[in-house]
DOVEXRO-802953 format. One record per residue (C-alpha): x, y, z; residue in one letter. Coordinates in steps of 0.2 Angstrom, whole numbers. Example, Ala and Ser with C-alpha at 12.3 -4.5 7.8 and 13.67 -1.06 7.14 Angstrom:
! DOVEXRO-802953
> xx:yy:zz:r
> 62:-22:39:A
> 68:-5:36:S
END
This chain:
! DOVEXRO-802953
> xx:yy:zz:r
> 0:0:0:X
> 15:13:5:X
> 24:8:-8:X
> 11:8:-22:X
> 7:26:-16:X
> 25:33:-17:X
> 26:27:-33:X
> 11:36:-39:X
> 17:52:-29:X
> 33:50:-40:X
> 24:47:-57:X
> 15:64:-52:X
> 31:72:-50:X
> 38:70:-65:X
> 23:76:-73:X
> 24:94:-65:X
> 43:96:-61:X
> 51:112:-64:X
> 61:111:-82:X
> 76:118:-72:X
> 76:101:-61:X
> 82:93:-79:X
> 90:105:-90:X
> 101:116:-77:X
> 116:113:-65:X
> 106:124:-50:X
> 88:126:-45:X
> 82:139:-34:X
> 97:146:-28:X
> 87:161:-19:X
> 83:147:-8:X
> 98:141:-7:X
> 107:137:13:X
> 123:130:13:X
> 122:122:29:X
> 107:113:25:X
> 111:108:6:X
> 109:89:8:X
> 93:88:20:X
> 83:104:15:X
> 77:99:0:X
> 73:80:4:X
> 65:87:21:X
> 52:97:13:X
> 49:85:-3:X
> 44:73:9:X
> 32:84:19:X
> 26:88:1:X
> 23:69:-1:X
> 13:67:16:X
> 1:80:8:X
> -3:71:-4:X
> 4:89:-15:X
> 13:87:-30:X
> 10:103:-39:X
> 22:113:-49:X
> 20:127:-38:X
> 25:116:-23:X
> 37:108:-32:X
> 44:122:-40:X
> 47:133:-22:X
> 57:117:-16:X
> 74:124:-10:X
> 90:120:-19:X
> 97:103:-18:X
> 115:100:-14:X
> 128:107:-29:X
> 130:107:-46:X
> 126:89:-48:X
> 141:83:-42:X
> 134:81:-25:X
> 117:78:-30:X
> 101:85:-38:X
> 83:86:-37:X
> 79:73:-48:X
> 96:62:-39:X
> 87:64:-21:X
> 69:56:-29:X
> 78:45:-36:X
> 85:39:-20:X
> 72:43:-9:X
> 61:32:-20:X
> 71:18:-20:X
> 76:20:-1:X
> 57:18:2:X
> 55:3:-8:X
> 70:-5:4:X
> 64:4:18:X
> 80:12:21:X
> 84:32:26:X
> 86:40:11:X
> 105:44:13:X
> 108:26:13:X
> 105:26:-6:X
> 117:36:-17:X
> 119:37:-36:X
> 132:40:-48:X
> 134:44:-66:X
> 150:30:-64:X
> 150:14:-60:X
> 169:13:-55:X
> 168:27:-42:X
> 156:19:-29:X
> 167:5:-26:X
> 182:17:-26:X
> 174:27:-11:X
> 170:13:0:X
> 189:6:-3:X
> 195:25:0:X
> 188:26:17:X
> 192:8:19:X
> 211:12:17:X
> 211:25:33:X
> 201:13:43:X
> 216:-2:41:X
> 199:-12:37:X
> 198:-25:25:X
> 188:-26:10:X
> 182:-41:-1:X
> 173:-37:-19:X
> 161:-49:-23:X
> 152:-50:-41:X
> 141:-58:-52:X
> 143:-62:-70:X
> 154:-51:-77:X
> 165:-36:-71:X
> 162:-21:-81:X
> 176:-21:-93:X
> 184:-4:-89:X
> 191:-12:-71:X
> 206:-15:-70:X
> 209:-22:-49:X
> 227:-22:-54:X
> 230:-2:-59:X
> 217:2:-45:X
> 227:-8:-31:X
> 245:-1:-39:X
> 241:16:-43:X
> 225:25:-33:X
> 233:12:-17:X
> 218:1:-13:X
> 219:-16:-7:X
> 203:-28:-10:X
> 201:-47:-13:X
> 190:-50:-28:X
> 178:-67:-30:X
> 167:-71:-41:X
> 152:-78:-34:X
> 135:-89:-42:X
> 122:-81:-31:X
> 120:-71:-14:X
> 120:-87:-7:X
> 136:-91:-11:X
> 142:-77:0:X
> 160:-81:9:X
> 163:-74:28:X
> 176:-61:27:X
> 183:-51:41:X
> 180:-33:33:X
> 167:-23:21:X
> 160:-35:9:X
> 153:-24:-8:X
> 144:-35:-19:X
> 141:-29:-38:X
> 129:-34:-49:X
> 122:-30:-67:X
> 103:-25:-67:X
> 91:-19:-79:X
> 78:-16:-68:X
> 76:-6:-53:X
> 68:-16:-41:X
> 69:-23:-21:X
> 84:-29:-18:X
> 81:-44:-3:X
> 98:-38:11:X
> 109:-51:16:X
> 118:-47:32:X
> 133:-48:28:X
> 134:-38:14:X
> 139:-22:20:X
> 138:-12:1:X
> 126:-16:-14:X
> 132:-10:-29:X
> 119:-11:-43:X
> 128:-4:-61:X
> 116:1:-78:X
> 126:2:-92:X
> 120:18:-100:X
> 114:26:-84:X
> 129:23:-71:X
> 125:16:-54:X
> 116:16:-35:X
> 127:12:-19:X
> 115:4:-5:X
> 122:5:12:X
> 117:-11:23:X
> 116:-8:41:X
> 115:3:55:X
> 135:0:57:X
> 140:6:40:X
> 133:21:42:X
> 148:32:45:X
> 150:29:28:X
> 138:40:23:X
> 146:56:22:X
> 163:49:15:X
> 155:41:2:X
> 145:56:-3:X
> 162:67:-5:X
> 170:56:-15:X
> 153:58:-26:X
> 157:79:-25:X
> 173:77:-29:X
> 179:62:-39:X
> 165:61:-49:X
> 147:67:-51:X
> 129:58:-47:X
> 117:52:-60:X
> 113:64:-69:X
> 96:71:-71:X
> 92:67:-90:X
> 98:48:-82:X
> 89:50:-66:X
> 74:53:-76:X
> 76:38:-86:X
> 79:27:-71:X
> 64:34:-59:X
> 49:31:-75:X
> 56:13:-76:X
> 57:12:-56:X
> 37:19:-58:X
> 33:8:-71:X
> 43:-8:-62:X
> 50:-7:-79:X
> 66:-13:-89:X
> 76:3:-94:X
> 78:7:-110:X
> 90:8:-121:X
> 93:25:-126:X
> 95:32:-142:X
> 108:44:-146:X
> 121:53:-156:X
> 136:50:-146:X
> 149:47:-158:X
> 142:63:-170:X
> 141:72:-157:X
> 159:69:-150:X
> 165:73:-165:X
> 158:89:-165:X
> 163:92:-150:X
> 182:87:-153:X
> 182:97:-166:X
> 175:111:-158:X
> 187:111:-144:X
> 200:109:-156:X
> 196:125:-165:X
> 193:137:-149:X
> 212:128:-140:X
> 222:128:-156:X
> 225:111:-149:X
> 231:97:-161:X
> 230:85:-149:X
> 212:76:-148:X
> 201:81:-132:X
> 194:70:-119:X
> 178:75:-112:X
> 170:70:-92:X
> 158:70:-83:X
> 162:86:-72:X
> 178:99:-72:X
> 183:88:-56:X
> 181:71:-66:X
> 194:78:-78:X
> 206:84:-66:X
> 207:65:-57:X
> 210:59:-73:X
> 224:70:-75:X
> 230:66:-56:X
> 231:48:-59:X
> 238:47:-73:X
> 250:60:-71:X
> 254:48:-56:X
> 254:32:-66:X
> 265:39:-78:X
> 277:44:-66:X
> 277:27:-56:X
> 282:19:-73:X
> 297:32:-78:X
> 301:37:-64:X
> 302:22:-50:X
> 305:27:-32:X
> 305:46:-36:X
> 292:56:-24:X
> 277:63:-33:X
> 272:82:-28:X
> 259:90:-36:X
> 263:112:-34:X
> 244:119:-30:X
> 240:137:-25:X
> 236:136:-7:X
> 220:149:-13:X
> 214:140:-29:X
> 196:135:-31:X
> 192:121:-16:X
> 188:107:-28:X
> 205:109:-36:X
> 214:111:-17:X
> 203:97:-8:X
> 204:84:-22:X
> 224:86:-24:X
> 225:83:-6:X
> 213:69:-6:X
> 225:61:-19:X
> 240:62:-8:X
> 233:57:7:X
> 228:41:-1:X
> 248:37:-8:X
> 264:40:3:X
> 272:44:-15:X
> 262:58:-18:X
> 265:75:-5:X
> 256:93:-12:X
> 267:109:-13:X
> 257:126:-10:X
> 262:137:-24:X
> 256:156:-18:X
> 250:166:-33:X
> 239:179:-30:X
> 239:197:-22:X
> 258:201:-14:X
> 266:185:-23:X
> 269:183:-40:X
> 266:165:-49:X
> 282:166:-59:X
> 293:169:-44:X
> 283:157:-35:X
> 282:143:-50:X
> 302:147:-49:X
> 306:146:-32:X
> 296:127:-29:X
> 303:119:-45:X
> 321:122:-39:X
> 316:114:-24:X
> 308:99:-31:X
> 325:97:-41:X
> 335:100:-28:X
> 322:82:-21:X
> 326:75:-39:X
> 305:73:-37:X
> 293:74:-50:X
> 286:93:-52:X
> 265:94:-59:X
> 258:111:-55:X
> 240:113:-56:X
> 236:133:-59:X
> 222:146:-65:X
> 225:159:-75:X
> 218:169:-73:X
> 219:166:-56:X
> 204:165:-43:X
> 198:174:-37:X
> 210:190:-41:X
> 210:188:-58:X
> 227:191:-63:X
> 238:183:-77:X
> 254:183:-73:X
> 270:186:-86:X
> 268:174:-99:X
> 284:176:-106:X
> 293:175:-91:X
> 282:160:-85:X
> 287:151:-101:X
> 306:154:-96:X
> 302:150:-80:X
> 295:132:-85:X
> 308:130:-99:X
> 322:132:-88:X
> 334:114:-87:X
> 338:111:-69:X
> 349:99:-62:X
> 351:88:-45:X
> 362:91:-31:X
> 371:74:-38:X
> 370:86:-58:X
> 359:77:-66:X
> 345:83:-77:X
> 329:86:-66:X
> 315:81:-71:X
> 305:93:-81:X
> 287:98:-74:X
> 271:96:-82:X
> 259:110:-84:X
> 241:108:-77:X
> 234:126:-83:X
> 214:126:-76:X
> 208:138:-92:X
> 188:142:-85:X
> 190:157:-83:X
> 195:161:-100:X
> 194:143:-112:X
> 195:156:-127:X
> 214:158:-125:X
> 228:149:-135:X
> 240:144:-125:X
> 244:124:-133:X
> 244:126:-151:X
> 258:128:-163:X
> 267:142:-159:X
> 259:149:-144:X
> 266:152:-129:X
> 264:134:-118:X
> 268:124:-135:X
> 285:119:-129:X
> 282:116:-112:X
> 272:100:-106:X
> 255:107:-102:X
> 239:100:-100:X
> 222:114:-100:X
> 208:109:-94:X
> 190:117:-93:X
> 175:115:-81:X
> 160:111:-91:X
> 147:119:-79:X
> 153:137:-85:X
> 155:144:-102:X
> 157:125:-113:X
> 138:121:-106:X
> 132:138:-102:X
> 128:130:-85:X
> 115:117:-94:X
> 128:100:-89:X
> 144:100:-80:X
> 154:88:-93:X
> 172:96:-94:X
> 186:93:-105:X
> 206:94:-106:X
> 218:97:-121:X
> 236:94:-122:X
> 251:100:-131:X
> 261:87:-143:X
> 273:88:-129:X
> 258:79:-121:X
> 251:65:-133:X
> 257:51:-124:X
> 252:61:-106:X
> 234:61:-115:X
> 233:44:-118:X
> 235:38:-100:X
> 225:51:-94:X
> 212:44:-105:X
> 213:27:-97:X
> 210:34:-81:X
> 195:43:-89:X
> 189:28:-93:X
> 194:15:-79:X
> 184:28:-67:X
> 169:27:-78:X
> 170:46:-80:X
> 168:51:-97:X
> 153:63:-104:X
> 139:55:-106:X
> 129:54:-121:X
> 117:67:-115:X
> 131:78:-109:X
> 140:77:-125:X
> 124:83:-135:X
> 123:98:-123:X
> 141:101:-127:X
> 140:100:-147:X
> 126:109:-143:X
> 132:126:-134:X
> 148:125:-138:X
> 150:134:-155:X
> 141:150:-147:X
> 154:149:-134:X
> 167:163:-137:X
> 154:172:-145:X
> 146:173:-125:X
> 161:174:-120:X
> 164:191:-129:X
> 150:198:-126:X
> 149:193:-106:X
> 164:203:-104:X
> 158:218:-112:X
> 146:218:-99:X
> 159:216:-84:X
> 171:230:-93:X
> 156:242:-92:X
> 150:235:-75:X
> 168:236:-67:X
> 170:253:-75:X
> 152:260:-65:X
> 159:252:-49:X
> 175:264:-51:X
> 165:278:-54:X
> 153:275:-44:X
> 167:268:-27:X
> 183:273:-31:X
> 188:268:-14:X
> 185:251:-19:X
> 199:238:-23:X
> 193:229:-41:X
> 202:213:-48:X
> 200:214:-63:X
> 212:209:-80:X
> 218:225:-86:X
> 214:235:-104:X
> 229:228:-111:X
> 227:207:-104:X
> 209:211:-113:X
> 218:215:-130:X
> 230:200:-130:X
> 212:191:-127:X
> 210:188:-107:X
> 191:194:-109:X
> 186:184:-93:X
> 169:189:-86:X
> 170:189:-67:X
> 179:201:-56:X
> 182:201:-37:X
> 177:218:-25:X
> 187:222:-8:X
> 175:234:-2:X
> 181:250:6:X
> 180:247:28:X
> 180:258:43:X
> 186:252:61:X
> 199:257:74:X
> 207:239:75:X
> 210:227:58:X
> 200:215:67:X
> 185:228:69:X
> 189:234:49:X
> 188:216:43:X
> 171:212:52:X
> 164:229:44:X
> 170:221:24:X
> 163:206:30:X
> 147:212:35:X
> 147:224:18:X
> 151:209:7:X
> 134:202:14:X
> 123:217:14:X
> 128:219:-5:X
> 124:203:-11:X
> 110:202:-1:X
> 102:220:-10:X
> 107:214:-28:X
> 100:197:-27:X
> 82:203:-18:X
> 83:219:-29:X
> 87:209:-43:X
> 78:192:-39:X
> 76:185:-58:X
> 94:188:-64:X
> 105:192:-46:X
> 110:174:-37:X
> 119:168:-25:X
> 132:156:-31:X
> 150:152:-37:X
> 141:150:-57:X
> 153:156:-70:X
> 148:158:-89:X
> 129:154:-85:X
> 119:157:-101:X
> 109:173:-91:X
> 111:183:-75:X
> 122:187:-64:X
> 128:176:-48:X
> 138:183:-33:X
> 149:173:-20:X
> 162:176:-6:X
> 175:163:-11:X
> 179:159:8:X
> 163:154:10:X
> 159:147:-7:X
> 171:142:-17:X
> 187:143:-5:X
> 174:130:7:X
> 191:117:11:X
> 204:130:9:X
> 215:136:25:X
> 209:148:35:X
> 223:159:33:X
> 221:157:13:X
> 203:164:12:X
> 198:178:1:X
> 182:188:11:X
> 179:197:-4:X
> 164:197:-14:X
> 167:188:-33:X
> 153:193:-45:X
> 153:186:-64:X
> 142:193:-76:X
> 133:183:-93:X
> 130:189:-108:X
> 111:191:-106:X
> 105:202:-94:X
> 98:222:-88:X
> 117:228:-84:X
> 107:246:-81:X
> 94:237:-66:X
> 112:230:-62:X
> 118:248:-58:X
> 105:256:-50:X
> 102:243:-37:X
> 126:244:-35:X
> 119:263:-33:X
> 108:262:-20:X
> 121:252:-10:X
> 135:265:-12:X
> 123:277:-7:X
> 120:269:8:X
> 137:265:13:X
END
């Protein structure tokens, strides 16, 4: 009876969500409390349920859930709670993903720090894709693997048991004790994580950060798919795509806006792309360069996906150490990037340095021409050998228009990898695939990156890659035009507050073609103590955003978004984007980035009425 009538609650659902649950990255993020993203929105959907209310208008006030689909979604958390009611589990205890490597990666993760054991049980067949032998050697994982019949064929382990299995349906699964994880994979969609037992779940949290980081969850277009079959105790469908014309449009796309001649890879998040980088940057070097410690150079400041995931990475392998690399505000990235690599050859280590440029959130480029000479420059080993040379991982959302890999251009000679979020200007915030190029310095780099693309289960999917052949041939035409509107608006904000510090790229960066669309304000403070000036910017940071986005309540947001197709989003990076950064290494500053598409004039009046008022 319950679970007939949640099923038809869900089928109502679907028929009056709001088009943003399925064709956008954020949904209400007026509505949006940090501190509350992963129980707000599953909280109030399920007092909706008991009402028997499925309206759009209901539906559609529902706050924001969790973040930009890496962590989950409106239509994810259905998903889950509908199956969770159908076990009758908690809904936490169910968690999808676009991959179905991933899930079995963040129960071994966790696994690791707790010196527990894990055994890996399957039936039939493993996906091709995974490989137990790179996955023990090269993320650091140890698991036994067993192929088993049925669930009765279930041996006793001292440990985690995870037990994987095929399925074409979505249907009860009947819990056997002793398996601590199920893991139920669909090929086209990706997979769902059930957590068994009140003891396992401490799990919970771990397992849904490796989600936000690592990977992304099933996303909506596939969520959708899988919650009309659950509905219609169905089989899922196959679906019918364009994948491979659409990849190739898409390659050749990014081809044209990189000046790349090497061929793109495309995953399912910015972050997807950048673990694929990691790890195969790291299986390269455990196969050239046996016994040599591994230290990835990261700006201390840098967006906190970028900062959390590399130290993720090295927490897991005693070969791997990160190296902050200060860039912004009263240190230079050349001198930095200088400084470290002379070090780490002093080490005889291998030297990857993940960077922004521009950087975030101060926006500034730094020399090219002295940072080519910088990463050109032959160093030798206290013993006079040759060091080894670094590679460079150059994080381009801020500006993916820029040449820096092609024939000719500036980072054409050094070994540089660039890489793009996909939530920004490539998808126009409609998916969050991302995608990375490389240099011909790189072509064999690229190919083990892609392996790890693909042994994570994280590339595009089809959906994602439709979304990117879609938008992506408008994009440095949005991309021009979205900075006209942040020249204009930066220029008003110096008019209007001279007393105001604006990052921003300079008239002359914008001429060599650094046209980003997003500049960061340090308000002008009063206060007799730096203590009592920096509460004052603090609290003006908030009363700003707080005027633009109720003044402005159709366009104005509150959000880290970046090259959205409309609008305008603010953020304070320390609390935002900077989340897992050290305290220390915190921007409070508001970061504003502007779209093509919007009422620049509303824009400054309501800036007006805020100077006014200061």
């Amino acid at each position: 009876m319950e679970h007939s009538k949640r099923l038809n609650y869900i089928k109502e659902v679907l028929k009056n969500m709001p088009s943003d649950w399925l064709g956008l990255t954020t949904h209400r993020l007026d509505i949006y409390e940090e501190e509350l993203a992963k129980t707000q929105f599953l909280d109030q959907f399920e007092h909706l349920y008991q009402a028997g209310n499925s309206e759009s208008a209901a539906l559609y006030q529902l706050p924001t859930a969790y973040d930009y689909i890496r962590l989950g979604h409106p239509l994810s958390c259905v998903l889950e709670w509908g199956i969770a009611g159908l076990q009758g589990l908690a809904p936490e205890q169910l968690i999808s993903f676009s991959s179905r490597t991933i899930p079995i990666v963040s129960v071994l993760r966790k696994n690791l720090f707790d010196q527990k054991n894990t055994q890996i049980l399957y039936t039939g067949k493993l996906p091709a894709f995974f490989d137990s032998e790179v996955i023990k050697r090269v993320y650091g994982y140890t698991f036994e693997l067993k192929q088993i019949k049925d669930t009765t064929d279930i041996p006793e382990f001292d440990g985690s048991t995870v037990l994987i299995s095929e399925h074409t349906t979505i249907s009860k699964t009947v819990l056997h004790p002793t398996v601590d994880f199920y893991i139920h994979t669909y090929t086209q969609l990706g997979s769902i994580l059930l957590i068994n037992g009140e003891h396992n779940k401490d799990y919970i949290s771990d397992i849904q950060h490796v989600r936000r980081r690592e990977t992304i969850a099933m996303t909506p277009s596939d969520c959708l798919i899988a919650l009309k079959a659950l509905v219609d105790q169905s089989s899922i469908p196959q679906k019918k795509h364009t994948l491979l014309e659409d990849k190739t449009r898409v390659e050749n796309t990014i081809a044209d806006i990189t000046g790349s001649s090497t061929r793109a890879l495309m995953g399912s998040s910015g972050l997807s792309v950048q673990y694929a980088i990691m790890m195969g940057l790291i299986h390269d070097a455990l196969e050239k360069h046996k016994g040599k410690a591994i230290k990835f150079i990261v700006p201390p400041n840098c967006y906190g996906g970028t900062n959390d995931q590399a130290r993720r990475v090295a927490a897991c392998l005693d070969t791997v150490d990160v190296v902050d690399l200060p860039v912004d505000g009263d240190n230079d990235m050349v001198r930095s990037i200088d400084q470290v690599l002379n070090a780490m050859a002093k080490e005889d280590a291998v030297p990857y340095i993940i960077a922004e440029i521009p950087t975030n959130p101060r926006v500034e480029v730094p020399d090219l021409q002295e940072l080519k000479k910088v990463l050109s420059e032959v160093r030798t080993t206290l013993n006079g050998e040759t060091a080894i040379d670094p590679v460079f991982i150059l994080d381009q959302t801020f500006c993916p228009n820029v040449h820096f890999l092609g024939e000719g251009e500036i980072l054409s000679t050094i070994r540089t990898i660039s890489y793009a979020s996909g939530s920004k200007f490539p998808s126009g915030g409609k998916c969050t695939a991302g995608y990375c190029v490389g240099n011909t310095k790189t072509a064999d780099l690229m190919l083990t990156i892609e392996k790890h693309l693909q042994l994570c289960d994280n590339e595009a999917t089809a959906d994602q890659m439709m979304i990117l052949a879609t938008q992506m041939p408008s994009m440095n035409q949005r991309i021009h035009d979205a900075y006209l509107n942040t020249r204009e608006f930066v220029n008003f904000i110096h008019e209007t507050l001279p007393e105001a510090k604006i990052n921003f790229v300079s008239e002359e960066l914008a001429a060599q073609g650094f046209t980003p669309s997003v500049f960061s304000l340090d308000l002008p403070t009063k206060g007799n103590t730096p203590e009592e000036k920096e509460a004052h910017k603090r609290m003006l940071n908030h009363k700003l955003i707080h005027l633009m986005i109720t003044g402005i309540p159709t366009e104005s947001k509150y959000c880290v978004s970046y090259g959205q197709l409309q609008g305008c989003y603010w953020t304070i990076p320390a609390t935002s984007t900077q989340g897992t950064t050290k305290e220390d290494d915190k921007d409070y500053i508001a970061r504003v980035s502007l779209s093509a598409n919007m009422d620049l004039e509303r824009h400054k009046e309501v800036f007006l009425q805020f100077a006014e008022s200061m």
